[in-house]
C-alpha positions as CSV (number, residue, x, y, z in Angstrom):
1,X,162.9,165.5,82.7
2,X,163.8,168.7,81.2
3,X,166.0,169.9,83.9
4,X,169.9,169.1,85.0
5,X,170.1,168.3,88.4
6,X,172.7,170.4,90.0
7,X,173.3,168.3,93.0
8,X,176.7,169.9,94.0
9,X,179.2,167.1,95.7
10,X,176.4,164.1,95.5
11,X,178.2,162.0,93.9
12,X,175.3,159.5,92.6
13,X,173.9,161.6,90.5
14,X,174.5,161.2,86.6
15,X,172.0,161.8,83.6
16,X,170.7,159.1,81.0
17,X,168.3,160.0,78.5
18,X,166.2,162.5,80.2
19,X,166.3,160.8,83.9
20,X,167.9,161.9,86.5
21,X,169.4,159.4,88.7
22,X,170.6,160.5,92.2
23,X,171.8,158.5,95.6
24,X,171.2,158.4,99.1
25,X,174.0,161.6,100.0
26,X,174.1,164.9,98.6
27,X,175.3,168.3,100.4
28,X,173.4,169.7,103.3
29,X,170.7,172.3,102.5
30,X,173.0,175.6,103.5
31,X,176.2,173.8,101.8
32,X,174.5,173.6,98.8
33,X,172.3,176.7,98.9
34,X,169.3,175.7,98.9
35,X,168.0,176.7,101.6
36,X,168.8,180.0,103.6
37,X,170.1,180.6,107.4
38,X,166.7,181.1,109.3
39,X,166.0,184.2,110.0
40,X,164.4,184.7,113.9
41,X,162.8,187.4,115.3
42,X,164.2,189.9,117.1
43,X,162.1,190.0,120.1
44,X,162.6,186.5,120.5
45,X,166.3,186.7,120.3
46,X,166.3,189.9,122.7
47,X,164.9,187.3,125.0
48,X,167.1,184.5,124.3
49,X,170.3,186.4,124.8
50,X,169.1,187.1,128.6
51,X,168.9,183.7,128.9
52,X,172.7,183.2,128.1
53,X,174.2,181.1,125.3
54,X,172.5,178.9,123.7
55,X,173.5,175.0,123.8
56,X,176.2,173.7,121.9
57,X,174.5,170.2,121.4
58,X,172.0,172.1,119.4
59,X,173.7,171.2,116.0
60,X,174.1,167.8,117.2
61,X,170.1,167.1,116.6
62,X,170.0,166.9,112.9
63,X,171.2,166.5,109.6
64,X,170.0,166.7,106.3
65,X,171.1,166.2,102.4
66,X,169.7,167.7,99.0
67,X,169.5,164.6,97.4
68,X,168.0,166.3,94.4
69,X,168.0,169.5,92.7
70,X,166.9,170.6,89.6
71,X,167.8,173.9,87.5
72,X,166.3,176.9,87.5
73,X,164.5,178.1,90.6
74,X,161.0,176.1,89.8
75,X,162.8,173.0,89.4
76,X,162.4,170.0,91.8
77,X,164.1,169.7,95.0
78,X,164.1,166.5,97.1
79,X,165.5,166.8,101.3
80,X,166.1,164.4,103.5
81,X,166.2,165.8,106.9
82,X,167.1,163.3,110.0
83,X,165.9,164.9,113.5
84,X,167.0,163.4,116.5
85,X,164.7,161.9,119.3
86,X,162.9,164.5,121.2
87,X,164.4,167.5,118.9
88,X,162.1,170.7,118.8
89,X,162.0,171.8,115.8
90,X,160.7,175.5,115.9
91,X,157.7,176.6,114.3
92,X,158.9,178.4,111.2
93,X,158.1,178.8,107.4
94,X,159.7,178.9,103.8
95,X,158.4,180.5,100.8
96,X,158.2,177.3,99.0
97,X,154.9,174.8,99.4
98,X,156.5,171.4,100.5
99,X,155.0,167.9,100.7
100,X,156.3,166.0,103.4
101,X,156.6,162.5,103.7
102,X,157.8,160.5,106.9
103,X,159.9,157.9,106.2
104,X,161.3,156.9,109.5
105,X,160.4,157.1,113.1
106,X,157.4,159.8,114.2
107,X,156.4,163.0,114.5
108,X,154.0,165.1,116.7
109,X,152.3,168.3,115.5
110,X,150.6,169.7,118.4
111,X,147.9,166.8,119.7
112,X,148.8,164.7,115.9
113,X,151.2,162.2,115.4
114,X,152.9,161.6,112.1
115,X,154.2,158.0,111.8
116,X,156.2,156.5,109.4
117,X,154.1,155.9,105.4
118,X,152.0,159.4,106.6
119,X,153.0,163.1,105.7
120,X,151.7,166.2,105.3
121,X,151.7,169.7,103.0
122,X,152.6,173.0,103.9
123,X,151.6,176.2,101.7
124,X,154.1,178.5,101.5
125,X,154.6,181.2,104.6
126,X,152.3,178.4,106.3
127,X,153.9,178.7,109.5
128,X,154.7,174.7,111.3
129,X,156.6,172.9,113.5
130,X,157.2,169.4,115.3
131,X,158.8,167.5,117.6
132,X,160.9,164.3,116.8
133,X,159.2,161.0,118.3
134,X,161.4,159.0,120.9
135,X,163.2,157.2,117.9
136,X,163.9,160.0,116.0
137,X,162.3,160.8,112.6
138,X,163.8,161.0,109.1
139,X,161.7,163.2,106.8
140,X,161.6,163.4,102.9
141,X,160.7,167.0,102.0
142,X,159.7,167.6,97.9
143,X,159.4,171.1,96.5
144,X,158.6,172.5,93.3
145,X,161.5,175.1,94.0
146,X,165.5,174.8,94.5
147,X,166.0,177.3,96.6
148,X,163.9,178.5,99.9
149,X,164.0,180.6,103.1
150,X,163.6,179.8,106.6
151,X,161.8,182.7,109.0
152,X,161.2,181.9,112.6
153,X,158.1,184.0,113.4
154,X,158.1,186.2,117.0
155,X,156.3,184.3,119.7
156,X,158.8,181.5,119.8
157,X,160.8,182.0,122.9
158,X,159.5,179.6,125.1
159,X,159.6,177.0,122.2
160,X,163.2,177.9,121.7
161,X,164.0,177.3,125.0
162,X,162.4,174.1,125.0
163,X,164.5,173.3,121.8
164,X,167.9,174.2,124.1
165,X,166.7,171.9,127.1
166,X,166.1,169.5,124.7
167,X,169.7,169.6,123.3
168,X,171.4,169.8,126.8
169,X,169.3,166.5,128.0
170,X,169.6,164.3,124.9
171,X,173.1,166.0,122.8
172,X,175.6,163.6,123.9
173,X,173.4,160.6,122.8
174,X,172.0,163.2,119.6
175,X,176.1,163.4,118.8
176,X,176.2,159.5,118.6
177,X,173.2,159.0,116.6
178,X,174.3,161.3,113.6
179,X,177.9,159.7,113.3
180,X,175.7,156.6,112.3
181,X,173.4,159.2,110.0
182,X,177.1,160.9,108.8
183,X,177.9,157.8,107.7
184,X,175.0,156.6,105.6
185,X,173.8,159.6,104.5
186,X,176.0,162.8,103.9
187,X,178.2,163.1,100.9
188,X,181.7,161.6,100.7
């Protein structure tokens, strides 16, 4: 491999003769900047903010670690992302193609279900979303890139909203579940 990984605090990673060997923890995608605060749209959020705050449970749904990342901006980037069962995640899109892999637990995508050995690839500005299966779903996500944006596209306040139910019905048990993921699978 030609590139360094720059894996900030993950720990595992050392070099040996061209490879690149990393572990299962690494820093979450905005501590490590690779990936940007989503952007939403402003409709959507006008419409939102009527509703009145938004859960606090929200951030209890997921959690997810750079395991690798290359130099440069075209180098690899490897994310595992953990979603919580029944999380929404919001249709959105990143300027980087990504290939998907589902590792744990399932996935729906409109009428499709993504089980555990399936994925799927996104273009980039290919705009997607899912919802985690009853069990949860962990998610490897490879890039060709190291860095990448998130944009929430207009039209999503009704998904949002489902996303915020979601996290009011399920965040106490969301809050246990990631201690366990904490514990396996974010840095030291």
């Amino acid at each position: 491999m030609d590139s360094q990984p720059t894996n900030g605090s993950a720990p595992a990673t050392e070099r040996r003769k061209g490879m690149a060997l990393f572990g299962a923890k690494g820093p979450g995608l905005f501590d490590s900047g690779t990936m940007s605060f989503p952007e939403f749209d402003a409709d959507d959020q006008a419409d939102l903010a009527a509703d009145g705050p938004r859960s606090a449970k929200l951030l209890n749904g997921n959690l997810d670690s750079v395991l690798f990342r290359g130099d440069g901006d075209d180098g690899y980037s490897l994310v595992r992302t953990w979603f919580a069962p029944h999380y929404v995640l919001p249709r959105h899109t990143h300027d980087a193609d990504c290939l998907y892999y589902v590792a744990e637990g399932e996935l729906t995508m409109g009428n499709r279900t993504v089980k555990a050995g399936e994925g799927f690839f996104v273009p980039a500005h290919a705009p997607y979303g899912y919802d985690a299966g009853p069990e949860g779903v962990v998610v490897l996500e490879f890039r060709m890139r190291t860095t990448f944006d998130m944009k929430v596209p207009g039209g999503q306040a009704d998904r949002l909203r489902r996303m915020n139910a979601a996290a009011e019905d399920h965040g106490d048990e969301w809050a246990e579940l990631q201690v366990a993921q904490k514990a396996a699978h974010a840095p030291d």
